[in-house]
C-alpha positions in Angstrom: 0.0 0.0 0.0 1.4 3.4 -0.7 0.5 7.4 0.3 -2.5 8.6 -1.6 -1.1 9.0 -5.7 -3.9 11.4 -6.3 -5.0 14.7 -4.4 -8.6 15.2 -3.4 -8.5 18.6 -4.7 -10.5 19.5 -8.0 -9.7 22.5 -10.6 -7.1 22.2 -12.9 -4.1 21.8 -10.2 -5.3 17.8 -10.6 -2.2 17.2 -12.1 1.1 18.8 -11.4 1.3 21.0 -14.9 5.2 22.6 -15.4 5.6 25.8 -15.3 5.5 26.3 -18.9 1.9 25.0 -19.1 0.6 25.9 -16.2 -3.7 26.7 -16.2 -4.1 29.9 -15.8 -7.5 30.1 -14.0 -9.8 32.0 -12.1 -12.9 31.9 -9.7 -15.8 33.5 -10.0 -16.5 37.3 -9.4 -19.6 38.2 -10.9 -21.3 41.5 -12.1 -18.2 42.3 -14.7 -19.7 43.7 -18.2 -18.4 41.3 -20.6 -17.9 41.9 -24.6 -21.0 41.2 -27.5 -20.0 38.9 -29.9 -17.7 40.2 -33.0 -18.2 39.2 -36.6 -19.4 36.1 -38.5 -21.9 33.6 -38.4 -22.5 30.5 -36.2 -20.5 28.4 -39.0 -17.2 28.6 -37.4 -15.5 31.6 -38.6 -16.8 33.8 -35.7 -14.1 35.7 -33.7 -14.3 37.4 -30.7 -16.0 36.7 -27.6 -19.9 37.0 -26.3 -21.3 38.6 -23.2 -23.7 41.0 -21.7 -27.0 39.9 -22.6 -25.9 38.0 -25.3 -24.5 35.6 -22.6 -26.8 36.0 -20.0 -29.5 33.9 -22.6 -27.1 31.4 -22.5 -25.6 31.2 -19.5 -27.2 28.5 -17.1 -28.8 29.4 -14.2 -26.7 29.3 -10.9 -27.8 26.9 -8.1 -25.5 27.0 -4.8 -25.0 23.3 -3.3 -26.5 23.0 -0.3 -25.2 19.4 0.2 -21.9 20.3 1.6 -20.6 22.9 4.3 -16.6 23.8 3.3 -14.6 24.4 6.6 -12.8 27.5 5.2 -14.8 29.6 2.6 -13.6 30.9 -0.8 -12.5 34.3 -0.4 -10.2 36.8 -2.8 -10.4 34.2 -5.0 -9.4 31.0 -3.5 -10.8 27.7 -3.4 -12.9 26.3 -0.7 -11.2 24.1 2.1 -11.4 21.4 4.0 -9.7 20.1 6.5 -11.7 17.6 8.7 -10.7 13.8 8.7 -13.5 11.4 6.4 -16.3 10.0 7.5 -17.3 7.2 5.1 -20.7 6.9 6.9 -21.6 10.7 6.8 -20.7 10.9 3.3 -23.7 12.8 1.3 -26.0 12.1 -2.3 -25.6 14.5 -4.4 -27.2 12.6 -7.5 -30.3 10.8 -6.4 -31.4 8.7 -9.1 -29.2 7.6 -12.7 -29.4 10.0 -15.4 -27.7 7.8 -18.1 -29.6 5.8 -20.6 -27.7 3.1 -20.8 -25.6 4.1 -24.4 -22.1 4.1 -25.5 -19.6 7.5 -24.9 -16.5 7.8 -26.0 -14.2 10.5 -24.7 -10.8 11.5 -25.5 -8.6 13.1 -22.5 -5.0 13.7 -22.2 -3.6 11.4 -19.3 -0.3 12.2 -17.5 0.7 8.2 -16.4 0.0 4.9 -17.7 -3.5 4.5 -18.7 -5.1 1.7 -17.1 -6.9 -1.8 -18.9 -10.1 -0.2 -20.6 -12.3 -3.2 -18.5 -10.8 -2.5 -14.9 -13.0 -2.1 -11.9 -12.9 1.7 -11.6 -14.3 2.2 -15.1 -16.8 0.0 -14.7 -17.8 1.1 -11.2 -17.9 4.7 -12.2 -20.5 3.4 -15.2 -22.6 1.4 -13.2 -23.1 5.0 -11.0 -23.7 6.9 -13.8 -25.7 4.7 -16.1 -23.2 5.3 -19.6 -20.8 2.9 -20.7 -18.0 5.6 -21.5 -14.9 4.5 -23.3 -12.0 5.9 -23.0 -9.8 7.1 -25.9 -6.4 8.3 -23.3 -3.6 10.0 -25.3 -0.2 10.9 -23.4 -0.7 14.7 -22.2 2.7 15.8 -23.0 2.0 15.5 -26.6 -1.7 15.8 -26.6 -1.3 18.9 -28.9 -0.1 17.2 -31.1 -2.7 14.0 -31.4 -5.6 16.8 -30.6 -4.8 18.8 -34.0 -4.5 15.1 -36.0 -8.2 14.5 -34.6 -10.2 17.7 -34.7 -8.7 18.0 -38.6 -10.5 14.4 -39.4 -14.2 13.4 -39.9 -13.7 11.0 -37.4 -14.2 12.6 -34.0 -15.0 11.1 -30.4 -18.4 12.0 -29.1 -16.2 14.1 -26.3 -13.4 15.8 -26.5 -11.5 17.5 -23.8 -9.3 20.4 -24.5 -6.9 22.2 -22.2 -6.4 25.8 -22.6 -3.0 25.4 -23.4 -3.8 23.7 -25.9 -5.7 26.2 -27.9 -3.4 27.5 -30.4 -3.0 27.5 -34.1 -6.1 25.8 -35.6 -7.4 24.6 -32.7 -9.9 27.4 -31.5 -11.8 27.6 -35.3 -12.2 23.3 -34.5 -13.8 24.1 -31.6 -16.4 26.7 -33.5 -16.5 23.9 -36.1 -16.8 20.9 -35.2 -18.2 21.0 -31.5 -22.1 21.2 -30.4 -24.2 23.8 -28.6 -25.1 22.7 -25.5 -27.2 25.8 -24.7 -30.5 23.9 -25.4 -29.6 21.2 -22.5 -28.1 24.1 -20.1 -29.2 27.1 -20.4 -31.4 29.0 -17.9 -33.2 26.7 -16.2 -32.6 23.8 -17.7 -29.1 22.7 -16.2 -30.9 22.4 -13.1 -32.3 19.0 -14.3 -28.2 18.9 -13.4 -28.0 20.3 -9.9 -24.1 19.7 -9.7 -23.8 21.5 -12.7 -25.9 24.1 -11.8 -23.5 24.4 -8.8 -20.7 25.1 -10.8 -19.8 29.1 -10.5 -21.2 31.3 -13.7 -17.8 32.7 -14.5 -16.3 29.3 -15.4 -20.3 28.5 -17.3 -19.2 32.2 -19.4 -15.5 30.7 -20.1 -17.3 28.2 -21.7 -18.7 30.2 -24.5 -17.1 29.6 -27.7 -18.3 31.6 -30.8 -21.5 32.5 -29.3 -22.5 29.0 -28.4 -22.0 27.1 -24.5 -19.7 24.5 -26.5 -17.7 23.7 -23.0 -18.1 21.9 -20.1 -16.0 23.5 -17.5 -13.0 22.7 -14.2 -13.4 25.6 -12.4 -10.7 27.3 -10.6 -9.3 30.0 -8.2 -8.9 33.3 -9.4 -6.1 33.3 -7.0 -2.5 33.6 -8.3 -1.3 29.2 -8.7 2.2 29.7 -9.5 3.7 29.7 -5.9 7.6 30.0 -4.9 7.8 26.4 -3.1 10.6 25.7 -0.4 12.1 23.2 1.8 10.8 24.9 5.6 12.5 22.6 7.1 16.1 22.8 6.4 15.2 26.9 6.4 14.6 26.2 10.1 17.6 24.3 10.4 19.9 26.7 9.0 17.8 29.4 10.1 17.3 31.2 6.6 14.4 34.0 6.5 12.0 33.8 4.1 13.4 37.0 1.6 10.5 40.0 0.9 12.2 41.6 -2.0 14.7 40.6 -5.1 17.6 41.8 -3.2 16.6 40.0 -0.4 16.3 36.7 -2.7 19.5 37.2 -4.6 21.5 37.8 -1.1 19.8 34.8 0.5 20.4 32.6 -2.8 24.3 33.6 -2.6 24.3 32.0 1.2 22.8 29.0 0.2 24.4 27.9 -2.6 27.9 26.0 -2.3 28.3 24.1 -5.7 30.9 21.9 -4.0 28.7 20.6 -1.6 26.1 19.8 -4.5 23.7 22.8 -3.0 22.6 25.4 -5.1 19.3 27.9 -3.9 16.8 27.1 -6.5 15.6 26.8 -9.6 15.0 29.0 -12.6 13.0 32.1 -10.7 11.6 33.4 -13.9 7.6 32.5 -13.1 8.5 33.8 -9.6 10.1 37.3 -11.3 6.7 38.2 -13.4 5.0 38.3 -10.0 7.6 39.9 -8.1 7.3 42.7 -10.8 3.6 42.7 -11.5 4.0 41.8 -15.1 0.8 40.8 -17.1 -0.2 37.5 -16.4 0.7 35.6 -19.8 -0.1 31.9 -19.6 -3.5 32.0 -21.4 -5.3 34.4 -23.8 -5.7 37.5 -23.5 -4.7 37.8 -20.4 -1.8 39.3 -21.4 -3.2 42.3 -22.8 -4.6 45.5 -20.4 -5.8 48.8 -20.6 -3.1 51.9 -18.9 -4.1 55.0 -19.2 -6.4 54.7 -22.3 -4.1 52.6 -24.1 -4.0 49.0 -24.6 -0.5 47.1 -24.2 0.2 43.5 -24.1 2.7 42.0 -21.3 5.5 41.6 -23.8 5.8 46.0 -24.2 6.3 46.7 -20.6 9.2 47.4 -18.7 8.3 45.2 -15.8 8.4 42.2 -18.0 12.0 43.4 -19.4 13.1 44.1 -15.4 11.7 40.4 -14.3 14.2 38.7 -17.5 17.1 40.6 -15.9 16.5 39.5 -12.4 16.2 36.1 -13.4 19.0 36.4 -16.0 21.2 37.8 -13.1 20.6 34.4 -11.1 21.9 32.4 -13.4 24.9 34.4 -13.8 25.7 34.5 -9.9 25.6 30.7 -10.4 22.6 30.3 -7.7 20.5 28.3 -9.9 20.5 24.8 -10.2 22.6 23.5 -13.8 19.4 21.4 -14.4 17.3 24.5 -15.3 19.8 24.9 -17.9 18.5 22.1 -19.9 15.3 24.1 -19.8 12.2 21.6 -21.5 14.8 18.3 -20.8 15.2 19.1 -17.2 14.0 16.2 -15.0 11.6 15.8 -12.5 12.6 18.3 -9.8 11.3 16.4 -7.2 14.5 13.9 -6.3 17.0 16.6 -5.9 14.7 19.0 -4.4 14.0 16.2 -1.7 18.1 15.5 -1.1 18.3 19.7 -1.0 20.3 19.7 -3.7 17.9 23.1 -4.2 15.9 24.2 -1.9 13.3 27.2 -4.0 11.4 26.5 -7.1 8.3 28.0 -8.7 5.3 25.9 -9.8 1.8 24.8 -9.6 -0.3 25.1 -6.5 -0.5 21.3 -6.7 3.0 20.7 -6.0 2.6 21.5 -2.6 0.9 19.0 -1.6 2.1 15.7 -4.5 6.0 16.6 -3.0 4.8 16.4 0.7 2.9 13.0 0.2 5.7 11.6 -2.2 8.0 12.0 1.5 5.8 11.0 3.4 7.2 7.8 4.5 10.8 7.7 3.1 11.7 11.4 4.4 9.4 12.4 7.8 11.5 15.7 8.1 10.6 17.1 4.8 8.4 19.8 4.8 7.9 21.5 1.4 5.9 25.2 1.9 4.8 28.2 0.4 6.4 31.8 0.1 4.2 35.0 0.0 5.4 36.5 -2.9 6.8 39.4 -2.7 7.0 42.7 -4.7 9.9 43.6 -6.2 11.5 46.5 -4.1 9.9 45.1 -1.0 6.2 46.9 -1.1 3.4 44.9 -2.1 3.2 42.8 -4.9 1.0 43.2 -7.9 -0.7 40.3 -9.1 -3.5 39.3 -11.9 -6.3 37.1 -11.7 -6.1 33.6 -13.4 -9.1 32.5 -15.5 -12.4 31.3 -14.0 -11.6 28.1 -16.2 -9.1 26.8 -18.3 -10.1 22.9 -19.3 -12.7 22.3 -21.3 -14.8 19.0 -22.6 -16.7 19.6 -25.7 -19.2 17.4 -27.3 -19.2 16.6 -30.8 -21.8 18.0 -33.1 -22.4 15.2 -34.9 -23.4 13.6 -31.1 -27.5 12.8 -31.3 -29.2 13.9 -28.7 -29.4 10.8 -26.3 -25.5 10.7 -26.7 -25.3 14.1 -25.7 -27.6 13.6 -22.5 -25.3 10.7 -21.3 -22.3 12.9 -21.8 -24.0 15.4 -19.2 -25.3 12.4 -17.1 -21.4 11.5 -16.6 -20.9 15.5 -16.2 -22.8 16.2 -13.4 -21.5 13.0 -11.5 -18.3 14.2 -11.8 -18.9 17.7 -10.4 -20.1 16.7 -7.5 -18.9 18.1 -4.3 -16.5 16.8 -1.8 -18.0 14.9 0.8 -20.1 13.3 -1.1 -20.5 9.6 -2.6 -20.5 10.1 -5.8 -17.0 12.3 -5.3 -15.3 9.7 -3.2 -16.1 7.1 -6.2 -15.0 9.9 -8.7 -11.9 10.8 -7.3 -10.8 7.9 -5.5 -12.5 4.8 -7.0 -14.1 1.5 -4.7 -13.6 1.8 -1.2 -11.8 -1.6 -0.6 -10.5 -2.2 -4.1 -8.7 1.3 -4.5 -8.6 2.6 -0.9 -9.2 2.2 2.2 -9.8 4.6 5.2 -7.9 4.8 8.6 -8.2 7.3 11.0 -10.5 9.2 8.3 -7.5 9.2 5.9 -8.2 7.8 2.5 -5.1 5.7 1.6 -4.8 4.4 -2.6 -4.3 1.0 -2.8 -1.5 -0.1 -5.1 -4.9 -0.8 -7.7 -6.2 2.6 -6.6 -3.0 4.4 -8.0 -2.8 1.8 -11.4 -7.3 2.7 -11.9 -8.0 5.9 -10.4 -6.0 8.6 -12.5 -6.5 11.8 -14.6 -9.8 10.5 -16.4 -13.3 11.3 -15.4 -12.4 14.2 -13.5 -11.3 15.7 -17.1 -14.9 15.8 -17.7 -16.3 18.3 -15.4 -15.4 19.6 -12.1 -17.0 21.0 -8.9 -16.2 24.7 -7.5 -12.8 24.8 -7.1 -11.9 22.8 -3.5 -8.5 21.6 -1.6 -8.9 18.8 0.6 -6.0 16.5 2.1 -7.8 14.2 4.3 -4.0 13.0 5.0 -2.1 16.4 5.5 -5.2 18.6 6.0 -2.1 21.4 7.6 -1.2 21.6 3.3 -4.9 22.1 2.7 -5.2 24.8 5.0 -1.9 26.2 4.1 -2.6 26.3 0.3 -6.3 27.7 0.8 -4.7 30.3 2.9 -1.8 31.1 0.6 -4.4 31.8 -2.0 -6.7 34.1 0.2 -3.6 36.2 1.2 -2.1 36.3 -2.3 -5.7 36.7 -3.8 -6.1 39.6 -1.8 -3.1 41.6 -3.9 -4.6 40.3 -7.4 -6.7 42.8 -9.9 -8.3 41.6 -12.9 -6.9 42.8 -16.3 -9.4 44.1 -19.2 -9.9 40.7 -20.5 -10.5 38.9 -17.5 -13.0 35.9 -17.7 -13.6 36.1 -21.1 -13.0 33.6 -23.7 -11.9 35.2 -26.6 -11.1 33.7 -30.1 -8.3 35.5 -31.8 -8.8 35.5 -35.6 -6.6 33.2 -37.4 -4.0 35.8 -38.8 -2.7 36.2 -35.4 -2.7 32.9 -34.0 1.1 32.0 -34.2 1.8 35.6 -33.7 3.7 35.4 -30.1 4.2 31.8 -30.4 8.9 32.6 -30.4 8.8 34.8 -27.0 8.6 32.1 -24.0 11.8 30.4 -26.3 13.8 33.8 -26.5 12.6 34.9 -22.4 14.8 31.6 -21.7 17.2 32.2 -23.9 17.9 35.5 -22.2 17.3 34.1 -18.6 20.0 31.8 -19.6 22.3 34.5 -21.0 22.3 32.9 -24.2 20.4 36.2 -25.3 20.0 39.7 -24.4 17.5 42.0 -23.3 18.2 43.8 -26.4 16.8 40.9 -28.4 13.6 40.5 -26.5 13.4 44.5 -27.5 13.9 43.7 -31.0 11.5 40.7 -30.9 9.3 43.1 -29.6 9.4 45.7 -32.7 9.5 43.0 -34.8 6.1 41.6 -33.0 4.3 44.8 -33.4 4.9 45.2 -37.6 4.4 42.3 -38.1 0.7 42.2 -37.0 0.4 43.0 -33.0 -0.2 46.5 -33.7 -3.3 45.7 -36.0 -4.0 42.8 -33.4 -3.8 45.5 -30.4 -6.4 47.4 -32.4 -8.3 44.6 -32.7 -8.7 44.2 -28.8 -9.5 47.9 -28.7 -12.1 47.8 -30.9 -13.6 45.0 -28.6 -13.4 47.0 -25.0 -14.2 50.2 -27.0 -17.6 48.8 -27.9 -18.3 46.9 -24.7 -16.1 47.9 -21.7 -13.1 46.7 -19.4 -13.9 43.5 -17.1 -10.2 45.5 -14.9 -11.2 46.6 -11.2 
């Protein structure tokens, strides 16, 4: 038997995304006036984004749950928490009675692992629940791009389809218009509530969902919260009695002390994630986040001097020789998680997630680790300025060639998988047959060695509660992520395109696709700042000026979501 292989926490943190592809998401905030849809027709050509009463129509109607009481509230943004042990017996029903029909789903998901035998016990315990026989079509996540683009440019499409927003370049977003069905006629207004635990599910992820003027998408909602976080090793911090650092001089002068290449000890990793925060630069993970309006005019993240400033920091840890030579080999550097636990570093900047998959992967080999979270910090020592992550940023879709019982299975599954923690039908989503996959000890739900071959990255990838942490076994990480994100949450604003899911016309798809190679080129001193300014000018002939105008024609007609 081994530590729990999977976290009890939904949103897109379920898997431990790098750096690079991290979700950006956010929670929900209601009230913002949101854009009318631009250009075309409903055929798959339409750019742009809908909202206002355009939305509202389509929008479905929000119903709190009422099954389930968190023990620490959402608030700036965060998820919900809990931190109580399990009680099998108290667990609640949140679906009363079978929704599927009996027929045949298949759905294609990018899986992070080995995917297990299509006939095992999970699979068919989680069908017997829901009443579909879903098959599952896995593809390996690191190159689902790759396999997605293959499938969405053939006839021959799975009934679902599920499509991270990282994912949602090139040709992708004009497949979605094309190729994916309106499920506005099964969800919106009143009727998702013939779905209560997708009526549960907060509006702004529902309005992320929009694609070309059509609820296309069935949402994981997440915090709006910042979820890159500056992880380090507390306890050898204690140890050698190292402060946490509340500015970049601060870091670079606490890096120097740690590191002693001889010794195998260096302070961290590549800071650069940790950097845009420090110096408030425009969040750019996903569309259009990067963009924002200053003083009347609009300027994507790429223009500002922050963004230059943060490459210079980070640049100027690699030259003091504080970082760790595996950043070097930037996309081929290993799992960090080995040499973080021997402290041959002891910083590094990821997802939210992380916090909790590095403490339970010690667990038992390592007692004294303790992995935790740094407030981040503003630059010059004052309060840092941070940006909202989306309200959503995985998506399933259903084909439009689907009829309509398949689509009514595919929502059946749906709103078994949203179902809240501390409930049934959440225990057998998330961690399988009690037993078989786990079992429960001093109300800590322990994976079998079954429970961590079955119960993986699959039907959580359809649809997702409200965005919840729960560590039945280290509820101290629950309650220290939750609160991370409240006090963090409390320093983030919303840019102008906040929430909004915006489809970029073609021409400028690949547009900034060079700029995450060349910002680690220059981190890496292989580059110089002057090159990111010439990628810059370049940027803005070449169609980010007519692109900029674009976005301005869209916040001109229909106002800012920024606070």
């Amino acid at each position: 038997m081994t530590p729990n292989a999977a976290s009890a926490s939904s949103g897109p943190s379920r898997r431990s995304f790098l750096a690079s592809t991290a979700v950006a998401t956010a929670a929900v905030a209601g009230g913002m006036p949101l854009l009318a849809a631009c250009g075309g027709s409903d055929s798959g050509s339409r750019d742009g984004t809908t909202s206002g009463k355009d939305a509202k129509k389509i929008l479905p109607a929000y119903v709190a749950g009422n099954v389930v009481t968190p023990d620490i509230p959402a608030r700036n943004g965060s998820a919900i928490g809990f931190t109580g042990k399990l009680d099998l017996a108290t667990l609640k029903t949140s679906v009363e009675k079978k929704l599927g029909k009996g027929g045949k789903v298949t759905i294609m998901s990018p899986f992070w692992g080995s995917p297990p035998k299509s006939d095992n016990a999970y699979y068919k315990s989680m069908n017997d629940l829901i009443g579909v026989d879903v098959r599952w079509q896995n593809q390996d996540g690191n190159t689902y791009d790759q396999k997605l683009g293959a499938v969405l440019a053939s006839s021959d499409i799975p009934d679902v389809v599920v499509v991270p927003g990282w994912n949602m370049g090139g040709k992708i977003p004009s497949a979605i218009l094309s190729k994916f069905a309106d499920l506005g006629p099964y969800l919106s207004g009143d009727a998702v509530k013939e779905y209560p635990n997708l009526a549960a599910i907060p509006t702004d992820a529902w309005r992320r969902s929009i694609f070309g003027g059509k609820l296309r998408g069935l949402p994981m909602p997440a915090p709006s919260a910042p979820s890159m976080v500056p992880l380090y090793r507390q306890d050898i911090f204690e140890k050698e009695g190292y402060e946490v650092p509340k500015s970049c001089d601060e870091f670079m002068a606490l890096a120097k002390e740690i590191t002693n290449a001889k010794a195998k000890r260096w302070a961290c990793l590549d800071m650069k994630w940790t950097a845009f925060q420090a110096f408030g630069v425009l969040s750019g993970s996903e569309k259009p986040l990067g963009w924002n309006l200053v003083d009347g005019k609009l300027i994507y993240r790429i223009e500002t001097e922050e963004f230059l400033e943060a490459l210079e920091w980070s640049r100027k840890l690699f030259a003091a020789g504080v970082v760790h030579p595996d950043s070097g080999l930037g996309k081929n550097a290993p799992d960090p998680g080995p040499k973080f636990a021997a402290g041959e570093f002891l910083i590094y900047p990821n997802n939210i997630s992380q916090w909790w998959s590095r403490t339970t992967e010690q667990a038992v080999q390592n007692p004294d680790f303790k992995i935790w979270g740094m407030d981040i910090w503003g630059h010059d020592g004052g309060e840092p300025i941070l940006w909202a992550d989306q309200p959503a940023g995985i998506f399933a879709f259903v084909s439009k060639k689907a009829s309509e019982s398949v689509v009514r299975d595919v929502l059946a599954v749906a709103n078994v998988t949203a179902a809240p923690y501390g409930t049934k039908e959440y225990m057998m989503t998330n961690y399988g047959v009690e037993g078989t996959h786990y079992t429960v000890k001093d109300g800590v739900p322990t994976k079998t060695d079954q429970g961590n071959i079955d119960v993986m990255n699959a039907y959580p990838m359809v649809a997702s509660p409200a965005a919840t942490i729960a560590h039945p076994d280290f509820p101290e990480v629950a309650k220290g992520q939750v609160e991370w994100e409240q006090r963090m949450g409390a320093f983030a604003k919303k840019s102008s395109f906040w929430g909004m899911q915006i489809t970029e016309p073609t021409r400028y798809t690949n547009l900034s696709n060079d700029f995450e190679q060349l910002e680690d080129d220059i981190v890496r001193g292989r580059k110089k700042i002057s090159d990111m300014q010439q990628a810059v000018s370049d940027w803005k002939s070449k169609g980010g000026d007519k692109l900029r105008d674009w976005y301005k024609q869209i916040l001109d007609e229909n106002g800012s979501a920024a606070n």
